[in-house]
C-alpha positions as CSV (number, residue, x, y, z in Angstrom):
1,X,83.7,85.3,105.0
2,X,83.0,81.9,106.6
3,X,86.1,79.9,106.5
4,X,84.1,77.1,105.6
5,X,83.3,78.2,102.6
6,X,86.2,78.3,99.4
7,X,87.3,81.7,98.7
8,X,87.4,81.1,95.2
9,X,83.9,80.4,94.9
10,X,83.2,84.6,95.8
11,X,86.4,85.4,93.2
12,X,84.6,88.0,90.3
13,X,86.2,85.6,87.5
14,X,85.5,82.3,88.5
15,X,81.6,83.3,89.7
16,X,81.2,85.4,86.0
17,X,82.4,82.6,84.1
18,X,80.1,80.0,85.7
19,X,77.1,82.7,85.5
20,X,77.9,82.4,82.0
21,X,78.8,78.6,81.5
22,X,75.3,77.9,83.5
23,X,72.9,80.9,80.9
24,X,74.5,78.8,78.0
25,X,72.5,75.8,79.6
26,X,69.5,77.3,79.6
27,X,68.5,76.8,75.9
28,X,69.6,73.4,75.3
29,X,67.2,72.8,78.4
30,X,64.7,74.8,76.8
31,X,65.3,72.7,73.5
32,X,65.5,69.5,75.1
33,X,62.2,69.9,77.2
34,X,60.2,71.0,74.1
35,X,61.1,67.3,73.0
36,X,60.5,65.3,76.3
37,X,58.8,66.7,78.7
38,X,60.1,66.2,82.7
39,X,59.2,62.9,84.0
40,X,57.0,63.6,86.8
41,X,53.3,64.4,87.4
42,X,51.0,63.7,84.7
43,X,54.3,63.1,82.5
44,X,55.6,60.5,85.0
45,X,56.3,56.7,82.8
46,X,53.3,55.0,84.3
47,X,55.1,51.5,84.4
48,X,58.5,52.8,86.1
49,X,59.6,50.8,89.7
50,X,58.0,52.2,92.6
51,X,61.5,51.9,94.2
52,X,62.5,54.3,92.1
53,X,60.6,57.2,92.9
54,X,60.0,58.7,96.4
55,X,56.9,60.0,98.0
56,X,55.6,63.5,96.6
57,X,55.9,65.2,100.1
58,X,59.3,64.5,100.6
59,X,60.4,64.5,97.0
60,X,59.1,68.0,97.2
61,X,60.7,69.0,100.5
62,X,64.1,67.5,98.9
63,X,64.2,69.3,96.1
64,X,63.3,73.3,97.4
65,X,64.7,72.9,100.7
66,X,68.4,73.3,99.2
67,X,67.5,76.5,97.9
68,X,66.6,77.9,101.6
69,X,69.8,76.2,102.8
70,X,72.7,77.5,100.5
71,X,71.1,81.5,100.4
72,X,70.6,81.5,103.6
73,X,74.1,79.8,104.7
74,X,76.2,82.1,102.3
75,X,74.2,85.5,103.2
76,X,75.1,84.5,106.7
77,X,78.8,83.6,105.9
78,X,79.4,86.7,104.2
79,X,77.7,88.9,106.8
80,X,75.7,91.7,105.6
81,X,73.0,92.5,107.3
82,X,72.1,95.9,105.6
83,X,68.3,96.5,105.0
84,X,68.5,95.5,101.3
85,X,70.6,92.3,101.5
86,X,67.5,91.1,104.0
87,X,64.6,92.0,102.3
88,X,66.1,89.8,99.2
89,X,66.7,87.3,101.9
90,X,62.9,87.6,102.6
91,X,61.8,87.7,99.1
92,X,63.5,84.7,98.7
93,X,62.2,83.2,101.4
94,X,58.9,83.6,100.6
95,X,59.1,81.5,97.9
96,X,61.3,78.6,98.7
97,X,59.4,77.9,102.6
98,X,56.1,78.0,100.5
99,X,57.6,75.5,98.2
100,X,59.5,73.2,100.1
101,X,57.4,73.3,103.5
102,X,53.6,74.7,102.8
103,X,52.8,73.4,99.4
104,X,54.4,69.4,100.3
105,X,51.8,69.8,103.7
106,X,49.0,70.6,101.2
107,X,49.1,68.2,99.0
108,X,46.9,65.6,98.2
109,X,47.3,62.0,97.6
110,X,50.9,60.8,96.9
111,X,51.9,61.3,93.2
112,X,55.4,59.5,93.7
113,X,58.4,61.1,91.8
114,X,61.5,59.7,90.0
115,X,64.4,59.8,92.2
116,X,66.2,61.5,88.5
117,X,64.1,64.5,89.1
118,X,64.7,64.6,92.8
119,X,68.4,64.1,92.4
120,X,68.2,67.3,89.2
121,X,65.9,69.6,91.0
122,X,68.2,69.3,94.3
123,X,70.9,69.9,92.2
124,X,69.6,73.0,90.1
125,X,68.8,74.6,93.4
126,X,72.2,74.2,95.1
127,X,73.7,75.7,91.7
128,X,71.0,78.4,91.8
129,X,71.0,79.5,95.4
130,X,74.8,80.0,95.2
131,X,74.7,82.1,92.0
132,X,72.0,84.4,93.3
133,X,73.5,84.6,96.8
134,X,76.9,84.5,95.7
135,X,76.5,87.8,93.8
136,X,74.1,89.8,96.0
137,X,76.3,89.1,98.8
138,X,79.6,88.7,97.4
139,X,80.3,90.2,94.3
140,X,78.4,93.1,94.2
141,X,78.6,96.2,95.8
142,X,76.3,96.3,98.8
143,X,73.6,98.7,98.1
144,X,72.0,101.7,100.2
145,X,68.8,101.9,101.5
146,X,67.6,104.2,98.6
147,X,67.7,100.9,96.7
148,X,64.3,99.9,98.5
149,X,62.6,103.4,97.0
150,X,64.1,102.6,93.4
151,X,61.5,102.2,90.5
152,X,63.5,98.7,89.7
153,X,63.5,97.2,92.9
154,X,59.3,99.0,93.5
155,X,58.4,97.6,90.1
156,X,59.8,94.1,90.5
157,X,58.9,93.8,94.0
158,X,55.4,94.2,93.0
159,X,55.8,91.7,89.7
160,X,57.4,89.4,92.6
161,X,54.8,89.1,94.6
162,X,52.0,89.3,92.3
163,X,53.6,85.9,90.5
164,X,53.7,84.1,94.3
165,X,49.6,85.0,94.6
166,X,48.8,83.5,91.2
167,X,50.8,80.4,91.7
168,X,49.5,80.0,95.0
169,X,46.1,81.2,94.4
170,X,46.6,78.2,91.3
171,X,48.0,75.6,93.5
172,X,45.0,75.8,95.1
173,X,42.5,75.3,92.7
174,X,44.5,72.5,91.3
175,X,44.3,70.6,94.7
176,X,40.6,71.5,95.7
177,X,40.0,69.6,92.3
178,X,41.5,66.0,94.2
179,X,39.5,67.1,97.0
180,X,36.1,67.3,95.6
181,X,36.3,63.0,94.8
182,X,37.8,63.8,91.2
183,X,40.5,61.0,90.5
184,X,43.5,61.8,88.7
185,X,43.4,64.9,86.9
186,X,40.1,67.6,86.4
187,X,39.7,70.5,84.5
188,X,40.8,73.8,86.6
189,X,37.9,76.7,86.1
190,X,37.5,79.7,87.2
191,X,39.8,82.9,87.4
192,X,43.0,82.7,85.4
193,X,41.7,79.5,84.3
194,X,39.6,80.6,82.0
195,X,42.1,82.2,80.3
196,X,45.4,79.4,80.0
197,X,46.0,76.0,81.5
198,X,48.9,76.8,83.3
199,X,48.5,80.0,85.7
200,X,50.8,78.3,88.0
201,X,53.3,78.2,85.7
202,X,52.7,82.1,84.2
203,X,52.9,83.0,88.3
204,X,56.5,81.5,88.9
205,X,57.7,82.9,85.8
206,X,56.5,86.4,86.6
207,X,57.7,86.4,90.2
208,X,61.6,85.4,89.0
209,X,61.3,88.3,86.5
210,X,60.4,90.4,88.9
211,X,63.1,89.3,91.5
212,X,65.6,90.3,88.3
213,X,63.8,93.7,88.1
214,X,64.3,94.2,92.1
215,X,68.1,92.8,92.5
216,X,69.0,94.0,88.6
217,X,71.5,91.6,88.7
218,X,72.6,89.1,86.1
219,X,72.0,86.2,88.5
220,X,68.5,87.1,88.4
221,X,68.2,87.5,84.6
222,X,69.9,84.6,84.4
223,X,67.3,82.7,86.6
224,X,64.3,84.3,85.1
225,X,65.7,83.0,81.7
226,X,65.8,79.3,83.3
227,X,62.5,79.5,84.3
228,X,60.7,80.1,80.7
229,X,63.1,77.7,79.7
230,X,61.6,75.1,82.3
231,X,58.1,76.1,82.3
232,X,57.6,77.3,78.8
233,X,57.9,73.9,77.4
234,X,55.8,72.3,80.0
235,X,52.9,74.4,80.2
236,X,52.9,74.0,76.1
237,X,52.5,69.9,77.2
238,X,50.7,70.8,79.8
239,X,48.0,72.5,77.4
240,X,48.4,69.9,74.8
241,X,47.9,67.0,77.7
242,X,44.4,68.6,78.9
243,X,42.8,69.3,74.8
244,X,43.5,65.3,74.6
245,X,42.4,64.3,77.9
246,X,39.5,66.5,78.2
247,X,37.0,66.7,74.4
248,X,35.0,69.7,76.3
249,X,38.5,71.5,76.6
250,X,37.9,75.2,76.2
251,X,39.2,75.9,72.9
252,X,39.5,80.0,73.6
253,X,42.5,78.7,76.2
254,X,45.9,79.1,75.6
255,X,48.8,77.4,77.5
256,X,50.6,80.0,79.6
257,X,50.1,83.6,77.5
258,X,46.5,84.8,77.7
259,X,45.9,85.4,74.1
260,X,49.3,84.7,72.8
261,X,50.4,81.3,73.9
């Protein structure tokens, strides 16, 4: 272990009881985000200080980049380099160089965002990348290579990667409406579209379900749990946002849940 970082942090009791202390958060965030929906984006106060808020690029860099940073730094300070330990590195990867590199490159125009939503979103992800890491790398086991043939780690692997394609695939349409000369906000058609407002948002949630399914690991139920709570509420505002901005608002859409929701 990396003498730089505190043993304690890796002890079984002390990880477990923040795993625990930080699930317990989840539904008050869940709760609280029904009420008041994150201030950035669509839902950003139109009259706040520009000096408050920092450009979208690097607002998003700042926020996912800590999640590359602490998995990386603690799978490296612990030192496993077994075949499953790096292809949940790479997994992980994936998602968090797509979000905190690709997707601030591809974006269009400059939405600025509240410095209080940098400072949370930095801080959830230095939280989160150490609870994941900490218990793939520290406090469990480390697994064989049969692990990679197992019907959990086969079936999340392919729920994982299914969830980046839609969100990306989504991201996309979402930005090609800014650059076809629509201002502000369009109406998203086509694909998934068709069937819920937010695909984006129905991507991310199934990819961290599926990383639970492929590290079956309490971390990861724990994070799949924070992401409904997170994006549950918003897509809900989300779809509520669009049926008051838009009067021709497909009425057969639902928010996040084909059919259901």
């Amino acid at each position: 272990l990396d003498p730089m970082m505190p043993a304690a942090l890796l002890e079984a009791p002390v990880y477990l009881t923040l795993l625990a202390l930080w699930a317990a958060l989840a539904p008050l965030a869940f709760l609280y985000l029904l009420r008041h929906p994150a201030p950035y984006g669509r839902f950003a106060p139109a009259d706040e200080a520009g000096s408050r808020r920092l450009g979208s690029r690097a607002a998003w860099m700042l926020m996912e980049a800590p999640a590359v940073v602490v998995f990386d730094a603690m799978f490296l300070a612990v030192g496993r380099r077994d075949p499953v330990s790096v292809a949940f590195v790479l997994l992980w990867n994936l998602h968090y160089l797509y979000r905190a590199l690709v997707y601030p490159a591809m974006l269009r125009g400059d939405r600025r965002v509240p410095w209080s939503i940098v400072g949370s979103a930095f801080l959830f992800n230095v939280v989160n990348g150490y609870l994941q890491a900490g218990y793939l790398f520290g406090i469990a086991e480390p697994r064989g290579v049969d692990w990679l043939l197992d019907p959990r780690f086969l079936v999340g692997t392919a729920l994982f990667s299914l969830g980046f394609l839609v969100h990306v695939w989504s991201d996309g349409v979402l930005r090609r409406l800014r650059e076809s000369g629509e201002s502000g906000y369009g109406l998203p058609r086509g694909g998934l579209f068709d069937s819920v407002s937010c695909p984006n948002y129905l991507g991310e949630m199934t990819q961290w379900m599926g990383w639970a399914a492929l590290t079956w690991s309490p971390a990861g139920w724990v994070f799949a749990l924070w992401t409904v709570a997170n994006l549950l509420p918003r897509a809900r505002a989300t779809h509520r946002w669009y049926q008051k901005a838009f009067a021709e608002y497909p009425r057969e859409r639902r928010a996040v849940l084909p059919w259901i929701f």
